[in-house]
C-alpha positions, 0 to 999 in steps of 0.5 A: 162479816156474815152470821155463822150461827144456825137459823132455828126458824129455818132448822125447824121448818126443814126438820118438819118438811123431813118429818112430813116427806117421810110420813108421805114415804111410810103412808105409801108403803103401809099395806092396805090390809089391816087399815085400822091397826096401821093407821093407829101405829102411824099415829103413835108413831108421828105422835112420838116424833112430834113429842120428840121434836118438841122436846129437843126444842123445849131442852135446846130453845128454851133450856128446860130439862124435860118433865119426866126427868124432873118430876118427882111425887111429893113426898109427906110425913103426914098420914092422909086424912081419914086413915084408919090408923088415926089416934084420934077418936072421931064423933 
């Protein structure tokens, strides 16, 4: 009886060859004119693609809820040290 299952390697190593395939298909249609505003939009924009692929493979792979989602600032009932509000006389 065959496997069913999805191969995650195989998935990946499609996914990345679509992600590049579009690359080389948005590089040659970016115009030539305004070079450095384009290539710093293309990076932003292959930067959030691979943070995209990464993160669907962190929450799917390895079953982790993103960081954004999850982080939240410490909270404290105690003052900061050296706040001017301290009762305390210091010296």
């Amino acid at each position: 009886m065959a496997d069913d299952r999805p191969d995650p390697l195989s998935d990946t190593l499609k996914g990345l060859g679509l992600l590049f395939r579009a690359a080389r298909t948005v590089v040659s249609k970016i115009p030539t004119k305004d070079l450095e505003e384009a290539v710093a939009t293309s990076a932003r924009e292959v930067g959030r693609a691979i943070e995209s692929v990464a993160t669907t493979l962190e929450r799917e792979v390895l079953g982790k809820k993103s960081a954004r989602a999850s982080a939240k600032p410490p909270e404290s009932n105690e003052p900061p040290s050296g706040d001017s509000t301290d009762p305390k006389p210091r010296g």
